[in-house]
N, C-alpha and C positions, 0 to 999 in steps of 0.2 A: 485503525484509530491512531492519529498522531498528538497532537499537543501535549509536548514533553513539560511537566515541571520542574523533573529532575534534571539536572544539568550535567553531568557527569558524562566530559565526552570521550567516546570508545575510539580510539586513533588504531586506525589499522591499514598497516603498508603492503600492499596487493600488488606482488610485482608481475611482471608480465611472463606468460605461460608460453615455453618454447612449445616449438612442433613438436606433436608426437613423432613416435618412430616410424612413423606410416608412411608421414611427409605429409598430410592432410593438415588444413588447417585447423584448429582448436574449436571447438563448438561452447561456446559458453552462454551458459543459461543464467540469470538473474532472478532469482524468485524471492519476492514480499511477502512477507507473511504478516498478517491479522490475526484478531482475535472473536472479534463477532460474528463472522460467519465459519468457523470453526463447527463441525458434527457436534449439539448437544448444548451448546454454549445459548444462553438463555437472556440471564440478567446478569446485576450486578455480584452477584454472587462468586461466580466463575471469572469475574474480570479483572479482577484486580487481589491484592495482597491479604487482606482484610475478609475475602469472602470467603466462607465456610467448602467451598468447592473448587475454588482457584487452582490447587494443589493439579486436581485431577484435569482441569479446562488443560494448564501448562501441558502435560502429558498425552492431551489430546491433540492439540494445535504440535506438538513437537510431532506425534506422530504421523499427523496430516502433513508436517512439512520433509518428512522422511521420506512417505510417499511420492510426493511431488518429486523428490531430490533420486527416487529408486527408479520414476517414468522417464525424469530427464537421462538418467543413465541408459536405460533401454534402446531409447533411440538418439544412442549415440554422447551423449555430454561429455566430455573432458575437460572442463571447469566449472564450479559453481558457486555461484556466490550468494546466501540466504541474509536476507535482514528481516531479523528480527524486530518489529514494525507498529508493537501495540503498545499501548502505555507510558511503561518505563523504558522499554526497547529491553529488558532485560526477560524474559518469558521463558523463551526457548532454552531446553535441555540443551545445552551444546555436549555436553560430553555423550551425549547418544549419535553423536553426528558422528560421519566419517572423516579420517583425520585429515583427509584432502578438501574437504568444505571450509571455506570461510566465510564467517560469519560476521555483520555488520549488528552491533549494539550501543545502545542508551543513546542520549540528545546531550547537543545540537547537531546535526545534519544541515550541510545546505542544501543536499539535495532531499532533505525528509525520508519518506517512506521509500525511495529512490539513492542511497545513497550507495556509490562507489560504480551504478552503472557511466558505460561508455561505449565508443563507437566498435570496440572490441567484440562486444557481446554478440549474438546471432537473436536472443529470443531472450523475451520475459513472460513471466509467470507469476500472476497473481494468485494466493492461497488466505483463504478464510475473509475474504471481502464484503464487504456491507452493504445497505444501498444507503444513499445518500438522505439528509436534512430535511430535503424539498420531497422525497418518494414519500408518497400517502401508505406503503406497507415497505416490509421487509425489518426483521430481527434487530433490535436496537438501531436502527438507522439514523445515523447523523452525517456533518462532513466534519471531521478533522475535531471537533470539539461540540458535545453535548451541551455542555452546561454554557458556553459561550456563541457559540454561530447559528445562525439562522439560515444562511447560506454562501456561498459561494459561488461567483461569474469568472469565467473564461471568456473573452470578446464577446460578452454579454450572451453565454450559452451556462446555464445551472451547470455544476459539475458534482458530482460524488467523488470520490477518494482515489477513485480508479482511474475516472478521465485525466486527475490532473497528473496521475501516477503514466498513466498511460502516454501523455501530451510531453512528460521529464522523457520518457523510454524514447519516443521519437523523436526529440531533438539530436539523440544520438545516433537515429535511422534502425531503430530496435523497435521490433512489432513486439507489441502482447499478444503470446501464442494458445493461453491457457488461462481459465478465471474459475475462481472455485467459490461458493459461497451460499446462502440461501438462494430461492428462486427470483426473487425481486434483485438483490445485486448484482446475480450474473446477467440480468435480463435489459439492465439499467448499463451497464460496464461496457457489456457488449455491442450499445451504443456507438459508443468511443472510439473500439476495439475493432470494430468488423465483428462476423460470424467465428468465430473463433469456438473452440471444443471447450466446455463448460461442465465442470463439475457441480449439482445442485444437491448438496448433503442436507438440504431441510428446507423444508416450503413452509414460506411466515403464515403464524395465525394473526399476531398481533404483534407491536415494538416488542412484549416479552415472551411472546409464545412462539413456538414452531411445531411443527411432524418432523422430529429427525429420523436419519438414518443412523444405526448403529454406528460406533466409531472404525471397527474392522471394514464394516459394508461401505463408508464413506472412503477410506485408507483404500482399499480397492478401487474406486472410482477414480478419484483422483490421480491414483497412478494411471492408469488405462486413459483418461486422459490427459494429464500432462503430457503423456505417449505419444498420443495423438495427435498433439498441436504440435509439441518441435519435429515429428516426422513431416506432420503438413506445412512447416514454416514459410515455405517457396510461394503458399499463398496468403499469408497474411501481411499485412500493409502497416507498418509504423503510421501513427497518430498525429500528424505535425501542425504544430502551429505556428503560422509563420512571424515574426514579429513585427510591430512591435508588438507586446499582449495586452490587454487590461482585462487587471483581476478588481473585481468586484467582493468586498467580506459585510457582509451583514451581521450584526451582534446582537444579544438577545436584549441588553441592556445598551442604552446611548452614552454614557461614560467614555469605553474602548473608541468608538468611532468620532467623541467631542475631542480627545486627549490626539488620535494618532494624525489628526488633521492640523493638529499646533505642524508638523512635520511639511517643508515645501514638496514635497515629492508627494504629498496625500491630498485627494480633493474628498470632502464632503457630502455625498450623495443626497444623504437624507438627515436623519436624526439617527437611523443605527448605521449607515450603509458607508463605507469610504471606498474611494477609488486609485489605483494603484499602476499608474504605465511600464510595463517594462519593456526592455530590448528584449528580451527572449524570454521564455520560461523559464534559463536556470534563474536571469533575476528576481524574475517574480516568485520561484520558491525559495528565496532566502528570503524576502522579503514575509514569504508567510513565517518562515522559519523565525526570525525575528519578534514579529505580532506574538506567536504564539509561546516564545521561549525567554522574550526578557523581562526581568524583573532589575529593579534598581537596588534591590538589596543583593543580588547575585555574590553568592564567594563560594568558591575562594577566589 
């Protein structure tokens, strides 16, 4: 889940990883993390600051993303880079992390839920992913904002959170190797993705209900998969779209799409829908970066 309100941006200088002492190249993994497809995580409850269970969601989503960070190590990882990816971008225990992890927090991002990957990387990893606005099931499913979007186009292809996450990772020639989430997100991602090794810690009943798996028994999976995919990397295929793109945002209210059409770069679809050309996908996700981060009172 992205659409930052809070503005507080996390600046962090990732410099480049000598060879190990092997003489191999550096295997660096990128993993995103979420929050609604997290083992257990329900409603709004768990999602944010305010909810009576948040406390315990954080501690779960950190341990799901430890997991991940303990599978990429098994087979192999010698860099990792985690972003922290839901809300506030501030969720994750970091001080649980290893002190060679770094970690990407809070908004703005131009690359959003994507931010600090590059041509460096070998493999990405999605963790706790959702299905998308337009998916008739799956555990809180939206794209990018609940309370504002209706949906989201990629050259006129609906996308969930993951494709457009997916579509940032392959402009840098980085497959998504691994997707964790309920069953309608991985099933919807893996779309995108290819066949890719898929963690499903809880099968949707309803937007607020699921069957989950314990958090231990999901924290297993996840690793055993994460395992998986960067060992099978060799066959998974980066996502690419080639440019130019156009993004399509539908909003739930006509306001957003009367106002961001005053803009010459924005054409007016509908009454909720504007349309947005870019040269490649990094443009197009600043541009969502934008829609969903500014405000005219912004300070400091």
């Amino acid at each position: 889940m992205f659409v930052p309100r809070i503005l507080t941006a996390g600046v962090l200088a990732i410099g480049a990883l000598a060879l190990p002492a092997s003489g191999q190249r550096p295997l660096k993994v990128y993993i995103s993390v979420d929050m609604e497809g997290i083992g257990g995580v329900v409603t709004n409850e768990q999602l944010g600051p305010t909810g009576f269970e948040y406390a315990r969601a954080r501690q779960f989503m950190t341990d799901e993303a430890l997991a991940a960070i303990q599978g990429a190590r098994e087979a192999g990882a010698t860099e990792i880079l985690v972003s922290d990816s839901h809300g506030n971008g501030q969720n994750l225990l970091i001080d649980l992390f290893p002190a060679d992890v770094t970690v990407i927090r809070s908004w703005p991002r131009p690359l959003m839920m994507m931010e600090g990957i590059d041509s460096t990387f070998t493999a990405a990893v999605f963790v706790g992913y959702h299905a998308s606005t337009a998916n008739t099931s799956g555990v809180r499913a939206h794209t990018m904002s609940s309370a504002s979007l209706t949906g989201v186009k990629l050259n006129g292809v609906e996308v969930p959170e993951g494709g457009l996450n997916a579509a940032i990772a392959g402009y840098f020639g980085v497959p998504v190797v691994a997707i964790t989430g309920d069953d309608a997100a991985v099933a919807e991602v893996s779309k995108f993705t290819g066949p890719v090794p898929g963690a499903v810690v809880k099968r949707a009943i309803s937007f607020h209900s699921a069957a989950t798996m314990t958090p231990k028994a999901a924290q297993d999976l996840i690793r055993a998969r994460v395992k998986a995919g960067i060992e099978q990397r060799a066959s998974a295929k980066p996502y690419v779209l080639r440019g130019p793109v156009t993004l399509e945002m539908s909003f739930k209210n006509y306001r957003a799409a009367e106002l961001l059409a005053y803009l010459p770069i924005v054409t007016r679809v509908n009454s909720h829908t504007i349309r947005f050309v870019g040269k490649d996908i990094v443009e197009v996700s600043r541009f969502i970066e934008f829609v969903g981060s500014y405000s005219p009172d912004i300070t400091p």
